[in-house]
N, C-alpha and C positions, 0 to 999 in steps of 0.2 A: 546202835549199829557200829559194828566193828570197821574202823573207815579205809584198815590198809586192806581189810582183807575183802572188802570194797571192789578195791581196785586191782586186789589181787585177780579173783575169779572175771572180774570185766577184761582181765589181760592187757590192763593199762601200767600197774607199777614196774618199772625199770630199775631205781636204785633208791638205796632209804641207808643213813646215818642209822647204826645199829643203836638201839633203845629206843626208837621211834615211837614205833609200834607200843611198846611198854606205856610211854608217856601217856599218849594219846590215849589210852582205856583205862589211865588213871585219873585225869583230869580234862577239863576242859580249857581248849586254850586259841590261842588265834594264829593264824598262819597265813602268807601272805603268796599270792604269784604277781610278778610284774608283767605290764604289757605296755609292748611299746609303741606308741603315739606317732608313728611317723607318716600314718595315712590316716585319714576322719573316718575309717571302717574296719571294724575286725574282719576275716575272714574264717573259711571253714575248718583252717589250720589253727585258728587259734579255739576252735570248741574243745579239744581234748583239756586243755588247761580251765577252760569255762565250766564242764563238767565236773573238774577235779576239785573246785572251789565247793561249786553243789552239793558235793558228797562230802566232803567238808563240812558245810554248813547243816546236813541234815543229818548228819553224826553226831553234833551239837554242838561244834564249837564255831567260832567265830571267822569269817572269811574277810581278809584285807583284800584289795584289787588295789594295786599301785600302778597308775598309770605315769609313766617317768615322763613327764614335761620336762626335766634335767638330762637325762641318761637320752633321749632322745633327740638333744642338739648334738649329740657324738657319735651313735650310730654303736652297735652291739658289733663287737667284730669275730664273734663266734661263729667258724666255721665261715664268714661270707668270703668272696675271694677279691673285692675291691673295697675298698671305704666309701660309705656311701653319702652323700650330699646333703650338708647340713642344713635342718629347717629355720625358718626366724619365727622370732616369738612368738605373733601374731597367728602365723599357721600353725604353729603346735597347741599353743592355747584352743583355736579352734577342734582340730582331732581328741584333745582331751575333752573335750566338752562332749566330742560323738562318741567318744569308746564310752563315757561315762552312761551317757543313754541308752546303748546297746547291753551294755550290760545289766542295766537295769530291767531288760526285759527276764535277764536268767539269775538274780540272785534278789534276795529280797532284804532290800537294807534300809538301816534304820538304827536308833539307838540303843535294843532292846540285847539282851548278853549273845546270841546266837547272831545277831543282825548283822550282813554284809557291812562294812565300812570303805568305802574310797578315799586315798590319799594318792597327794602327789610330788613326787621326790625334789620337784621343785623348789617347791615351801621350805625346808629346810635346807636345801643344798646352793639357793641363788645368793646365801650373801656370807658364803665363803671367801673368804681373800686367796688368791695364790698360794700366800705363805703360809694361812690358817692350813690349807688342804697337805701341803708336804708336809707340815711338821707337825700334825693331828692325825691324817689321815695315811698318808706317803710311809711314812717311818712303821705302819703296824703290819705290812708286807712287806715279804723281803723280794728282790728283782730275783733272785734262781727261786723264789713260790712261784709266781707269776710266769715265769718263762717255762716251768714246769709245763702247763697247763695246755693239754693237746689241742687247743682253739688256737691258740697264739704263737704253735709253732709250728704248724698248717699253715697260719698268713706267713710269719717268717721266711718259711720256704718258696711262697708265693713268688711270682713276676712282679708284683706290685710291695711286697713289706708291708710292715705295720707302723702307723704313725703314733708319735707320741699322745697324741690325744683320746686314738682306741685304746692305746696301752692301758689308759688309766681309766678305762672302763670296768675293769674287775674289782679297783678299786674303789671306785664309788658304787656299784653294785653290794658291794661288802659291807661299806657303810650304811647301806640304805637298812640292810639286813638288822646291823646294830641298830640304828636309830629307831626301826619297830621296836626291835628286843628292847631298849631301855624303856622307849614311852606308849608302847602301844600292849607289852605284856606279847609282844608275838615272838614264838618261841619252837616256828617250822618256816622255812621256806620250800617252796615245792616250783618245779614248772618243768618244761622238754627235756629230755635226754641231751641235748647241744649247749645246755645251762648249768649243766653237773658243776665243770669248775666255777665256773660266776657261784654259783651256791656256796659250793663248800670253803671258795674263801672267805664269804660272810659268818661260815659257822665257826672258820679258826680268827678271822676279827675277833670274834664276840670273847672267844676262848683266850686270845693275847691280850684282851684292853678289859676284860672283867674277872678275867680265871673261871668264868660260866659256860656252861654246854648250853649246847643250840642243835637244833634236828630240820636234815634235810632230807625230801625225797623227788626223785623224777619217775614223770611219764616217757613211754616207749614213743619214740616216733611213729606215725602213723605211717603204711606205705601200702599201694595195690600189689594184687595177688600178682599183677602181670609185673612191675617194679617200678610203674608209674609212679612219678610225685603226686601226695595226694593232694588235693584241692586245686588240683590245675586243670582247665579243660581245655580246646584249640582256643575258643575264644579269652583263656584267661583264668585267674583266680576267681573265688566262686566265694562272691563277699555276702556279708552278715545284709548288709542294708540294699535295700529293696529297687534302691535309685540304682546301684552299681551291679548286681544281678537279681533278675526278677523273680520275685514269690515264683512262678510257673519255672524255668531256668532254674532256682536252686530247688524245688520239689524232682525236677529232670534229673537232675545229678546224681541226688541218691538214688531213684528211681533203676537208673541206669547202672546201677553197680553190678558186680559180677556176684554169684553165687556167696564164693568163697568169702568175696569182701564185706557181701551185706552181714552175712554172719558174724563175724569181726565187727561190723562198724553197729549194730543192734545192739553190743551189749556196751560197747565207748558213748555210743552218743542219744542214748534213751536210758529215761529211769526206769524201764521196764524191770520186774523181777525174774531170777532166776530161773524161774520155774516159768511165766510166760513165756517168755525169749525160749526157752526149749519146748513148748508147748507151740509156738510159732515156728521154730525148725523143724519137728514131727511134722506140722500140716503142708509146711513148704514141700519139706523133700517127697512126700506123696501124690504131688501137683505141682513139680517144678517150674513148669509152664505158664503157671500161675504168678508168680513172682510175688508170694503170700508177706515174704520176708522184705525183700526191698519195698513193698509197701505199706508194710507198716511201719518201718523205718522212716520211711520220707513223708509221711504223715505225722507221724510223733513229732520229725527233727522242724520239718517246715512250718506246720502251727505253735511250736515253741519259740522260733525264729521271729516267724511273722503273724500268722494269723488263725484263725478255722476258718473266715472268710476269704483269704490267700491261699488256703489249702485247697479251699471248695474250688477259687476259680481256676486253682490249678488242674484241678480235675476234670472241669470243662473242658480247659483249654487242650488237652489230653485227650480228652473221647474225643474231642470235633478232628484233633490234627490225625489221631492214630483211631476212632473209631466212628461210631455216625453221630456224634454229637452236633446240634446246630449251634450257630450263629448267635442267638441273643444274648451269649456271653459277654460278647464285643461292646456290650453296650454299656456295660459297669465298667468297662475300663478306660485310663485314660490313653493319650495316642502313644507316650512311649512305650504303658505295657503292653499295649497290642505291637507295636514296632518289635520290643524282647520276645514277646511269646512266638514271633514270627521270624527271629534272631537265623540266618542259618539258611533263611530260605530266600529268594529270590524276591525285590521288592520295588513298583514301579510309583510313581507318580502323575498324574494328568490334571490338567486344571479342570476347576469348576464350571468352567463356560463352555467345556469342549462336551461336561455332560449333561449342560442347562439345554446343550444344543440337538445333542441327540447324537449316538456314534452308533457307526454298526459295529456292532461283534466283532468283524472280520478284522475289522479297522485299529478299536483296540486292542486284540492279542496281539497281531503284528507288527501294525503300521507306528500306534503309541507306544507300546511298550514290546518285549520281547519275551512273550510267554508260548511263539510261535516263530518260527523263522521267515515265514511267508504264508497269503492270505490263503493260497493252495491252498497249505498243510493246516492251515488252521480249518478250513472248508471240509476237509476230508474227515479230521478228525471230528467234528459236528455230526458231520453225516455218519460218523460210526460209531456214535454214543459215548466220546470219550471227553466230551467239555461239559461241566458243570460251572455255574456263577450262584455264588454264595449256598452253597449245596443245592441246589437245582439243577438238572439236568438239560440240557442247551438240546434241543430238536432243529430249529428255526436257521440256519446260515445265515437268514437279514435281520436276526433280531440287531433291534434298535437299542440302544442301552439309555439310559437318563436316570438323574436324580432317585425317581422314583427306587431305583437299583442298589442304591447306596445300604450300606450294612452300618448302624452308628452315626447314618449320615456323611462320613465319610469316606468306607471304604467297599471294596467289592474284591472278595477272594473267587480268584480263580483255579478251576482244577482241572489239571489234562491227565486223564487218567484215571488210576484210584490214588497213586500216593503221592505226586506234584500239583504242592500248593504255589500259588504264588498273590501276596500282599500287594491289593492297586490303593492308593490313596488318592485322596482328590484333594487338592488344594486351591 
């Protein structure tokens, strides 16, 4: 597999050191992206670089993931518009241990020539001295390279400046680039279009402290058709791990892309082939209605992510909330994924004893909780077929509620209407 031209047709490559491409269909060789440790979770922003390894790896050469324990007590000041708040060892150490695992679900490493390898910039860069670093590392960039560099003079112009400790973040990036290059035989760096400079002074390092060439390329930043950031929703960024947003939540997201973007995001973030991917936009644009294309998208991306069993309940959780799916889903899950799946909507609480003891209906839509403004309006609406409890249909004004009512044992969705749900827990 030809891996630029890869990334070419996926409409992922951005920028590539000219003989890259050469290199790469002549040898095999290893190539690294860094990713930075500053939260215990990748997110969706960071798949297009997760992808780029993949392709990488099943081109046949060898994929590094550097997770900077080092570069992440500093903070990357590419592009950001403050300096961001340094971690201590303890919580970095932690987050490299979860990127480690997350990425373990999309690369497959081991010691074999093609195999994923993990390092961390750490290891080599914590028992530098001050003075080891200016007069090894300081002296192989000059301060007009570095000021060059349109990251850094974006902060410069900033409200805030740039502190000497981001400054020398291109520097050790640089280095990191040499130290694969001499011991690791890695001889690409690749990652975002906002990393272009961080790269290319790794490749003129390498070029000043050995007289050797070195090849780098970047991916296109991702963006919505509409010119949304992507992986951001009202609730937040749309992370890799299950505890920060839920299998069902992140299946949503793709789910819910626009036309134009699923198209786009079908050939970035699935191994699907050429020729599927246009064989699934033939049957979409026939049945747009259908949303042929954003679902197979979010099926690929979500059971690669998390599961086929996360996919499955996501699809549950999907027909019950937007079609006539029932309830027994509720029952594999635990109570925060039902709390996410229900993310958005309206959610009340009542104790255990208030339904050991017996409530009316009328009692709890209004009087407990507020899925009703008053017992009227919740009486009316009874009487005119529009309240359901746990998909059942409410005839009764004095229905009695208890225990026996519970969905999971703990909860009882209610619905006024066809499309307002509203989540009761008991506690």
């Amino acid at each position: 597999m030809n891996f630029i031209e890869e990334l070419r047709w996926r409409g992922m490559l951005q920028e590539i050191v000219p003989g890259t491409e050469e290199l790469l269909m002549k040898e095999k060789i290893s190539g690294y992206i860094g990713f930075d440790p500053t939260g215990d979770s990748l997110h969706v922003g960071h798949l297009t670089q997760i992808m780029t390894l993949i392709h990488f790896q099943n081109a046949g050469h060898k994929p590094i993931a550097l997770v900077g324990g080092a570069t992440g007590m500093i903070g990357d000041p590419s592009f950001k518009s403050a300096e961001r708040n340094l971690l201590d060892e303890a919580t970095l150490q932690h987050n490299v241990e979860s990127l480690k695992k997350q990425l373990s679900k999309f690369l497959s490493f081991g010691e074999g020539e093609t195999d994923a390898k993990m390092v961390n910039n750490y290891d080599w860069l914590k028992d530098f001295s001050f003075l080891e670093f200016i007069r090894d590392i300081g002296k192989m960039i000059t301060v007009n390279y570095m000021m060059s560099k349109d990251s850094v003079k974006k902060r410069l112009e900033g409200e805030n400046g740039l502190s000497f400790t981001e400054f020398t973040y291109q520097l050790i990036q640089g280095y990191d680039f040499y130290y694969l290059w001499k011991n690791h035989n890695c001889k690409i760096q690749m990652g975002g279009s906002d990393q272009w400079g961080n790269i290319v002074t790794g490749v003129d390092f390498i070029r000043r402290q050995e007289q050797a060439s070195a090849h780098a390329l970047t991916t296109k930043l991702i963006k919505k058709a509409d010119g949304q950031k992507f992986g951001k929703t009202e609730s937040g960024a749309v992370w890799l791990d299950a505890n920060k947003t839920s299998p069902y939540a992140f299946y949503q997201f793709w789910l819910n892309a626009s036309d134009e973007d699923a198209k786009n995001w079908i050939k970035i973030f699935t191994l699907k082939t050429k020729q599927e991917i246009e064989s699934i936009i033939q049957e979409h644009d026939e049945a747009p209605h259908l949303r042929t294309v954003q679902k197979a998208l979010a099926k690929d991306i979500t059971i690669r992510t998390h599961s086929q069993e996360d996919y499955e309940l996501a699809i549950k959780a999907s027909e019950f909330l937007f079609g006539k799916g029932d309830l027994a889903f509720l029952q594999q899950l635990s109570e925060n994924q039902v709390v996410q799946i229900f993310e958005g909507l309206p959610q009340f609480t009542v104790s255990r004893d208030t339904l050991k003891a017996g409530i009316a209906i009328q009692d709890l839509l209004a009087v407990e909780t507020e899925v009703f403004s008053s017992k009227s309006e919740a009486r009316k609406m009874i009487q005119g077929g529009g309240v359901s409890i746990n998909r059942e249909k409410v005839n009764d004004t004095e229905l009695i509620l208890n225990e026996d009512h519970l969905t999971a044992d703990k909860y009882i969705v209610a619905q006024r209407g066809r499309k307002n749900y509203y989540l009761i827990q008991v506690k």
